[in-house]
DOPAPA-313763 format. One record per residue (C-alpha): residue number from 0; residue in one letter; x, z, y. Coordinates in Angstrom, 1 decimal, decimal comma, padded with zeros to 4 digits. Example, Ala and Ser with C-alpha at 12.3 -4.5 7.8 and 13.67 -1.06 7.14 Angstrom:
REM DOPAPA-313763
NODE   n res     c1     c3     c2
NODE   0   A  012,3  007,8 -004,5
NODE   1   S  013,7  007,1 -001,1
//
This chain:
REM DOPAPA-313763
NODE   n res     c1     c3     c2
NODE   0   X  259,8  052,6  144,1
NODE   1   X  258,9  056,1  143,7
NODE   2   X  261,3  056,8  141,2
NODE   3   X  264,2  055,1  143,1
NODE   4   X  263,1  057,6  146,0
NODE   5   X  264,2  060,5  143,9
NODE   6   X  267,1  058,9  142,1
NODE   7   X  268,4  058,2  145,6
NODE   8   X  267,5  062,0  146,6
NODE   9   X  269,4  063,3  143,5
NODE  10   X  272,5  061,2  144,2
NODE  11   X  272,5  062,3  148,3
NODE  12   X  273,0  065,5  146,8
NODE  13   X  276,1  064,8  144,6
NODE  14   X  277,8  063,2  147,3
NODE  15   X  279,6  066,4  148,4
NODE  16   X  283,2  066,2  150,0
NODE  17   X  286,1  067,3  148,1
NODE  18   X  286,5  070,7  150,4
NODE  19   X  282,7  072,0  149,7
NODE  20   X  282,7  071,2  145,9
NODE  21   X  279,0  072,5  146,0
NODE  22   X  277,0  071,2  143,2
NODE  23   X  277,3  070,9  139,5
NODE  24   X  277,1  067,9  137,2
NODE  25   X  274,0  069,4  134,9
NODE  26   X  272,2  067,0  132,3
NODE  27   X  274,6  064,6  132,1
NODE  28   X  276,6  063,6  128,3
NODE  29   X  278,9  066,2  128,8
NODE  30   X  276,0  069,3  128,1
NODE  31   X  272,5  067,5  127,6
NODE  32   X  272,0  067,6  123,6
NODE  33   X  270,7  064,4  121,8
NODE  34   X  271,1  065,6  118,5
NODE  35   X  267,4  066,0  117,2
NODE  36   X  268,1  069,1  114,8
NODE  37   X  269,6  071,2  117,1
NODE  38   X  266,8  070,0  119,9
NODE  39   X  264,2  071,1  117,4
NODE  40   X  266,0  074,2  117,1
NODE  41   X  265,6  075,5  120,7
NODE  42   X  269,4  074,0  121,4
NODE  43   X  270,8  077,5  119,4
NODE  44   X  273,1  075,5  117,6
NODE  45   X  276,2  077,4  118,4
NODE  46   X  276,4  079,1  114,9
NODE  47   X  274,8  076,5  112,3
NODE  48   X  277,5  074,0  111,0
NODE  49   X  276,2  070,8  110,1
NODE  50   X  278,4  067,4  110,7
NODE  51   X  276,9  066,8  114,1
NODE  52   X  276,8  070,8  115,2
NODE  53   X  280,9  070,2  117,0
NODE  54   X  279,0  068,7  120,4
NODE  55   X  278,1  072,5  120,6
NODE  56   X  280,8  074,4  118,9
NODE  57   X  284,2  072,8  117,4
NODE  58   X  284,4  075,7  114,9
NODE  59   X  281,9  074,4  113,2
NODE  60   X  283,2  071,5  111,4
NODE  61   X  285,2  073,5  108,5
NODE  62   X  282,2  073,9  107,0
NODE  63   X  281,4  069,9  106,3
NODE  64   X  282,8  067,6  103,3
NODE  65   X  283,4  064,4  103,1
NODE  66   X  282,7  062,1  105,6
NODE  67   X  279,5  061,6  107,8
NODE  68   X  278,1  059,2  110,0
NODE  69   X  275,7  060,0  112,6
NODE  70   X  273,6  057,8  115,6
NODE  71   X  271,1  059,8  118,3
NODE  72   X  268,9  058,4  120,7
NODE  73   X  267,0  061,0  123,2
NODE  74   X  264,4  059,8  125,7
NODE  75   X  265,0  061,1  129,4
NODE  76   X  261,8  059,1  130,8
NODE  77   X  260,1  062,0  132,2
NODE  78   X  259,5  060,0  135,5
NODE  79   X  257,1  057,5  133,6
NODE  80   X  256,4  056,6  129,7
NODE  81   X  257,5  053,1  130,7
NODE  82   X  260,9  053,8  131,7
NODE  83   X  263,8  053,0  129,6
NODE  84   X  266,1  056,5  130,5
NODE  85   X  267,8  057,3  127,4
NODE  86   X  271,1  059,3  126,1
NODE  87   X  272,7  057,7  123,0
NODE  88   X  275,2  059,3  120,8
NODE  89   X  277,1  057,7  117,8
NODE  90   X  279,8  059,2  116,4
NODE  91   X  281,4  060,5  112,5
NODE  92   X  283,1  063,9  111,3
NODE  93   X  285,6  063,7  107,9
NODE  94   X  286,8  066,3  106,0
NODE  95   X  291,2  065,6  105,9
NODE  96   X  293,9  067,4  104,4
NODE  97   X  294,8  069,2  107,5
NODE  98   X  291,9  070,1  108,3
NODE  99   X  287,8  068,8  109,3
NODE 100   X  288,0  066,3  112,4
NODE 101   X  285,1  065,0  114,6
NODE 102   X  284,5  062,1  117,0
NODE 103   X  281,3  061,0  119,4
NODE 104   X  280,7  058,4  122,3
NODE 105   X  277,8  059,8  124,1
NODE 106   X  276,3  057,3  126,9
NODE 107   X  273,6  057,8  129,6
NODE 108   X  271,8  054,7  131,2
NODE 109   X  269,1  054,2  133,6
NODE 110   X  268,1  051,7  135,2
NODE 111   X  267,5  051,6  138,9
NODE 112   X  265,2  049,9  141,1
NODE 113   X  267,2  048,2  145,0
NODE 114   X  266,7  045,1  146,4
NODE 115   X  269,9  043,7  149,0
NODE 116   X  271,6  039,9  149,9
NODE 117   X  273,6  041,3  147,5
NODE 118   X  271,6  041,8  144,6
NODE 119   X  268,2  040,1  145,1
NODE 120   X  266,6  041,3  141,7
NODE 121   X  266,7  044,9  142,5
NODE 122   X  268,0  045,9  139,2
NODE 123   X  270,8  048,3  139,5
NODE 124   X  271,9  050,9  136,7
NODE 125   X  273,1  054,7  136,6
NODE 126   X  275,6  055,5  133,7
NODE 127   X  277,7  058,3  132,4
NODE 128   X  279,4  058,3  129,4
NODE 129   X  281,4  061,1  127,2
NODE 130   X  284,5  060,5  124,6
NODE 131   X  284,5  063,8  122,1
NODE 132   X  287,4  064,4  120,1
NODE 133   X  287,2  067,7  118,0
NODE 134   X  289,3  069,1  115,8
NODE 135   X  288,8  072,4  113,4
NODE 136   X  290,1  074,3  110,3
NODE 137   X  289,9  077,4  108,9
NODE 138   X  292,3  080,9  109,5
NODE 139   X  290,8  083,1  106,9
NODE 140   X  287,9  082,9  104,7
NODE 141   X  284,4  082,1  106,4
NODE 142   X  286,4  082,5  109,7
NODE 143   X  287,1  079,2  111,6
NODE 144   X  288,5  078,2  115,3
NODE 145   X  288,2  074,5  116,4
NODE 146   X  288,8  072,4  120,0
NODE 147   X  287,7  069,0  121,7
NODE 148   X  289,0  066,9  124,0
NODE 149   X  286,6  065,3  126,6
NODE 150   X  286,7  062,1  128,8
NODE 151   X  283,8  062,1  131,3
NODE 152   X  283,1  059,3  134,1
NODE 153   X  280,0  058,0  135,8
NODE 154   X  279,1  055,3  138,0
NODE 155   X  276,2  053,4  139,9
NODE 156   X  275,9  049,5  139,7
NODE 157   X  275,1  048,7  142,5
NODE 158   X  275,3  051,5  144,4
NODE 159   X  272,6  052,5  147,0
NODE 160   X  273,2  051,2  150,5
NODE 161   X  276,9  049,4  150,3
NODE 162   X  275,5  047,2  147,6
NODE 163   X  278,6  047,7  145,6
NODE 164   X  279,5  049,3  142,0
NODE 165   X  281,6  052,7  141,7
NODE 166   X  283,2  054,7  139,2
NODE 167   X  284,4  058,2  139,0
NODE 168   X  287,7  059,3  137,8
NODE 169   X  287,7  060,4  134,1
NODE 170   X  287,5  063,9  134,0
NODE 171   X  289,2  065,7  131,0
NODE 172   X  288,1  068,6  130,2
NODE 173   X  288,2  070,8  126,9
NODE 174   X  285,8  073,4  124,7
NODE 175   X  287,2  076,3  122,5
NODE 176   X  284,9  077,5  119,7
NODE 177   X  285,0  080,1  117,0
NODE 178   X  282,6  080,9  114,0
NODE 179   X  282,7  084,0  111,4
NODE 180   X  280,1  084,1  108,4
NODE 181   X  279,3  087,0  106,4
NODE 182   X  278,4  086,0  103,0
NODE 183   X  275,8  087,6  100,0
NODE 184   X  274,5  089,8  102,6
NODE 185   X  271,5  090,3  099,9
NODE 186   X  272,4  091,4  096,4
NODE 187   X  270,0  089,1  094,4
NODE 188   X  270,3  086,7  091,4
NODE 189   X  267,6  084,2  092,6
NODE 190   X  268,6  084,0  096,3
NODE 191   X  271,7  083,7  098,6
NODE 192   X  272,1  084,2  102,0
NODE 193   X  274,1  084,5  105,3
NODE 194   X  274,9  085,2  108,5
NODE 195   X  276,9  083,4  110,8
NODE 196   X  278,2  084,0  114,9
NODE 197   X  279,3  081,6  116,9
NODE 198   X  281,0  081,4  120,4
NODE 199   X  282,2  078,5  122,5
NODE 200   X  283,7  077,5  125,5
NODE 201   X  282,5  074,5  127,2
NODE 202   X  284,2  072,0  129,4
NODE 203   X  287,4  073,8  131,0
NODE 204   X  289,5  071,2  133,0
NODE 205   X  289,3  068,8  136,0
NODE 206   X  286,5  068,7  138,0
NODE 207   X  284,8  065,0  138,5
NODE 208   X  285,9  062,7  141,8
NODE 209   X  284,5  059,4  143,0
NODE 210   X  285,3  056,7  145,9
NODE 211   X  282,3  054,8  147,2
NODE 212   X  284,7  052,2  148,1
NODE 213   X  288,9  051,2  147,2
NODE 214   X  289,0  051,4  150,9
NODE 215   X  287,5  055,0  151,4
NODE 216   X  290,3  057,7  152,0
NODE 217   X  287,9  060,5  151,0
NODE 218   X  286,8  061,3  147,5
NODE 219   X  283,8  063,1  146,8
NODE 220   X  284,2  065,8  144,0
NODE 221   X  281,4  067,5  141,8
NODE 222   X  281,6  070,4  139,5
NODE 223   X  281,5  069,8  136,0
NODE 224   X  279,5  072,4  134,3
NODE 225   X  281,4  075,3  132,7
NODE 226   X  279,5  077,2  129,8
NODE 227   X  279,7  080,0  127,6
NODE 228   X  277,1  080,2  124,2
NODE 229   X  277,1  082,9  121,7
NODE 230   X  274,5  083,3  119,2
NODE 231   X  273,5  083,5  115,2
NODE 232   X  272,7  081,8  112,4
NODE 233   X  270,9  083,5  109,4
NODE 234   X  270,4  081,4  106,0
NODE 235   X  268,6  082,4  103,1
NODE 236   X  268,4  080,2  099,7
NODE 237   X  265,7  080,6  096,9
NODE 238   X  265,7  079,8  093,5
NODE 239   X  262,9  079,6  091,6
NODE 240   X  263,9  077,8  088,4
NODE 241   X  267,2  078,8  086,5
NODE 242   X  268,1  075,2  085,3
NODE 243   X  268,2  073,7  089,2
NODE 244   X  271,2  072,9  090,4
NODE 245   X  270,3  073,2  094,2
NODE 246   X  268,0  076,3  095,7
NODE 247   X  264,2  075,5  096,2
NODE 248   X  263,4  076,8  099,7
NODE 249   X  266,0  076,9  102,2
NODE 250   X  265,4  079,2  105,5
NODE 251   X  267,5  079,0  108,8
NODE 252   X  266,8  081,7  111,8
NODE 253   X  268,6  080,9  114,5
NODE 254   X  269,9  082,5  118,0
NODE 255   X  271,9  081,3  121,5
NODE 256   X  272,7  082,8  124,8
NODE 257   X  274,1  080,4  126,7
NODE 258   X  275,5  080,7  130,8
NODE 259   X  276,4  078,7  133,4
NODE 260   X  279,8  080,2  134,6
NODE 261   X  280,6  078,4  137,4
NODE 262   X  277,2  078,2  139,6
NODE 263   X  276,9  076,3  142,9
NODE 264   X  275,1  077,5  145,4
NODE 265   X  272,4  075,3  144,7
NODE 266   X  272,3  076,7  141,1
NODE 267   X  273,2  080,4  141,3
NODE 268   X  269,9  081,4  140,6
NODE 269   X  269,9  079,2  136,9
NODE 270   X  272,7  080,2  135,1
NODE 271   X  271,5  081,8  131,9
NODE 272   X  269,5  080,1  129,1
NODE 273   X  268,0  081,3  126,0
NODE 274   X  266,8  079,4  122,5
NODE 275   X  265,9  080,2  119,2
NODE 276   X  264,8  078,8  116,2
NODE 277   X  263,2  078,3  112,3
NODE 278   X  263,3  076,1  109,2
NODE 279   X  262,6  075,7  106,7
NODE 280   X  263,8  072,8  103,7
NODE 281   X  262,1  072,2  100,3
NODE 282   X  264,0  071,0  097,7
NODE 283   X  266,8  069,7  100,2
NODE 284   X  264,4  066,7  100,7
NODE 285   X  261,9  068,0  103,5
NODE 286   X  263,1  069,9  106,3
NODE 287   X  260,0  071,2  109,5
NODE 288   X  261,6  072,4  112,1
NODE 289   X  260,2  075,2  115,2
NODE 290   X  262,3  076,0  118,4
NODE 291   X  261,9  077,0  121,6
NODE 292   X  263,9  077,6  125,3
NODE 293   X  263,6  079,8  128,0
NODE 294   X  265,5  077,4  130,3
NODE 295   X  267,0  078,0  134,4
NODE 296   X  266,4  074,7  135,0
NODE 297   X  266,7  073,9  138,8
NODE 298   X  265,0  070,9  138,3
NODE 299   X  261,5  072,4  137,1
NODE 300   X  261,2  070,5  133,9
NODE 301   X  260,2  072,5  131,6
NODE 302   X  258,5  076,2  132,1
NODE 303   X  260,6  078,2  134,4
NODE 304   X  261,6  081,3  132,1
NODE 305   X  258,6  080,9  130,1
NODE 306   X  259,2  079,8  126,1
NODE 307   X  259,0  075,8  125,6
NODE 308   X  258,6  075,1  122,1
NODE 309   X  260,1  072,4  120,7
NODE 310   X  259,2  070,4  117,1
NODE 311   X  261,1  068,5  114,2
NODE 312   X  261,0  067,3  111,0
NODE 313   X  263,5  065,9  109,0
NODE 314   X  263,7  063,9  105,4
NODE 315   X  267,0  064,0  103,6
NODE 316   X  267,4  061,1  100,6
NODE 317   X  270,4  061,7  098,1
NODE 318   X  271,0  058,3  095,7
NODE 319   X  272,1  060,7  093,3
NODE 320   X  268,6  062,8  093,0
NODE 321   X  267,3  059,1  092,8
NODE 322   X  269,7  058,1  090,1
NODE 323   X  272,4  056,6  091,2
NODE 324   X  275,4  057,1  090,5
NODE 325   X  277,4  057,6  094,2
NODE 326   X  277,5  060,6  096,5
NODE 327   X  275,8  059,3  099,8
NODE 328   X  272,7  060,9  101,3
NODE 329   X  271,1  059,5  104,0
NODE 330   X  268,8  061,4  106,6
NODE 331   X  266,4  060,3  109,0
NODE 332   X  265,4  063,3  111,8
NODE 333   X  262,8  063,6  114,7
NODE 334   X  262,2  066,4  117,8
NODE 335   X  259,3  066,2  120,0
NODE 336   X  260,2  068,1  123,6
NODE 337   X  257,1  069,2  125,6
NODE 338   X  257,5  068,9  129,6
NODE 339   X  256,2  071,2  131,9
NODE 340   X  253,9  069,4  134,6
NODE 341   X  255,5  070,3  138,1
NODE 342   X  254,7  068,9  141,5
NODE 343   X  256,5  066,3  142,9
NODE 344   X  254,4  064,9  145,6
NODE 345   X  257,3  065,8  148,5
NODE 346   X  258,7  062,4  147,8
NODE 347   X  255,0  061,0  146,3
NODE 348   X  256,0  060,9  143,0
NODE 349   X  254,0  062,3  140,3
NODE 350   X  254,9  062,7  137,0
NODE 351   X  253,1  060,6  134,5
NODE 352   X  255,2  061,6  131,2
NODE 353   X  254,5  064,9  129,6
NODE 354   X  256,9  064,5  126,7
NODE 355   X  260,3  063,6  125,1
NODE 356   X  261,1  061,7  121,7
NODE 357   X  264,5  062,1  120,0
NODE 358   X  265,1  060,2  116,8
NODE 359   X  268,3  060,9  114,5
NODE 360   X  269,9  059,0  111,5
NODE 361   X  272,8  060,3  109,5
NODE 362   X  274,8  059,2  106,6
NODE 363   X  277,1  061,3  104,7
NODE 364   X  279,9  060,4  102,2
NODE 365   X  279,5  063,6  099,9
NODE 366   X  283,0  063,0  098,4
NODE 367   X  286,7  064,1  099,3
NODE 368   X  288,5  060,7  101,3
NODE 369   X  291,8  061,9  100,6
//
């Protein structure tokens, strides 16, 4: 019951009429990362390419072969342990001949708590879901421009006092990207290194709109949120012994500024976040992983422009290191999220959770398709 009282709180405050358009959509499928590597990171993923880096910047797919297959779950139960809030994301990137293409589904669902003649079990659900379609290739050496295509839409089943289900329009709305690396920054036979910047534009286009009934002349329309992220990726490789094929000790520093360009005025006050991040992989096979965020985070999660660190590990299995004879690696990746304890008791509620899980599992086809 005390979590339905702030659900319901939260969504009287995105019911705002299409002439004051005075909130914005934040931590929903279309900006909330699930993918437990860049979490781990401190979210500054805007400059690392990896096959599952194109949620935050498009430009970053160039970089990637073959063709890889990746599934995310991040917990959002911060109310209570016991709660089943999660984000999932599936999706796959492929190297093509014209050029590196990448796809996701990312879905929200929560479950919420209402009795009615209507629904006499109480159980009612809050979704939103995201299509990502991405697409990248590369002008000039180590110089790269990419660009989705999003479908957003969320809905309540049933919603709160008309006992019925709703559904948004789909939004569209579109991210730019672009990434430059400068290579052999250090002149050394037994290591390699580089730098890379990134910068992206984050979801340009229509704004989301909703009915609470067919019958209902006036929509309701929310902002999506509009972002801009710039930031760095430094990578150095080792190599200890002359006869490995691979480097030894891989090292990853990594950057990201990111803003909020279009601020309500509930929000104008938390526009600008800040993350950074380390690791460090042995023998491609063992990855540890140290971030941390100095969020504006209106809703008091985490450590109001205080550093929240973030953890991860990851442990990368190649059937070719095992002896076998086909180009597939398979990688299994964790992030731990630390919540801040905040005080809730306005709508008696207090927080029980002081943690987040995200789990990752990737597949990648280490071979040219076509």
């Amino acid at each position: 019951m005390k979590k339905t009282l702030l659900v319901l709180v939260l969504i009287a405050v995105y019911l705002t009429p299409l002439e004051a358009q005075t909130v914005v959509m934040r931590r929903t499928t279309l900006d909330l990362e699930t993918n437990p590597h860049s979490i781990a990171l401190g979210e500054s993923f805007v400059a690392r390419s990896t096959p599952t880096s194109f949620f935050t910047n498009p430009a970053a797919l160039p970089k990637i072969s073959g063709f890889n297959f990746f599934y995310n779950v991040r917990n959002d139960n911060w109310f209570n342990p016991n709660d089943d809030d999660k984000f999932y994301t599936f999706g796959f990137s492929a190297a093509v001949p014209i050029g590196r293409l990448g796809f996701s589904f990312n879905k929200y669902k929560s479950n919420l708590i209402l009795t009615s003649t209507e629904n006499p079990d109480g159980i009612g659900t809050i979704t939103n879901k995201t299509f990502l379609f991405s697409y990248a290739n590369s002008i000039v050496d180590n110089f790269s421009i990419g660009a989705s295509l999003k479908f957003f839409n969320f809905g309540v089943d049933p919603f709160p006092w008309i006992a019925k289900s709703f559904d948004s329009k789909t939004s569209i709305v579109i991210d730019i990207g672009m990434r430059y690396s400068f290579e052999k920054i250090l002149p050394s036979y037994s290591a390699t290194d580089n730098l890379s910047l990134g910068l992206s534009l984050q979801n340009f286009g229509t704004d989301s709109e909703f009915k609470l009934s067919p019958e209902q002349k006036l929509y309701y329309k929310n902002k999506l949120p509009r972002y801009l992220r710039a930031g760095f990726c430094y990578e150095l490789n080792l190599l200890f012994f002359n006869d490995s094929e691979n480097s030894d000790l891989d090292f990853f520093i990594t950057g990201e500024y990111q803003r909020l360009l279009n601020p309500s005025s509930f929000d104008e006050n938390y526009t600008d976040n800040l993350g950074v991040g380390f690791e460090m992989t042995a023998l491609k096979i063992f990855s540890i992983r140290l971030g941390g965020i100095i969020p504006q985070d209106m809703m008091r999660i985490f450590n109001y422009e205080k550093l929240n660190w973030r953890y991860g590990a990851a442990v990368n299995m190649s059937l070719q290191k095992l002896g076998i004879d086909f180009p597939l690696d398979i990688s299994i990746e964790y992030a731990l999220i630390k919540i801040h304890s905040f005080d809730l008791t306005w709508i008696q509620l207090n927080k029980t959770n002081d943690k987040l899980h995200t789990y990752g599992l990737s597949v990648s086809y280490n071979s040219n398709l076509f």
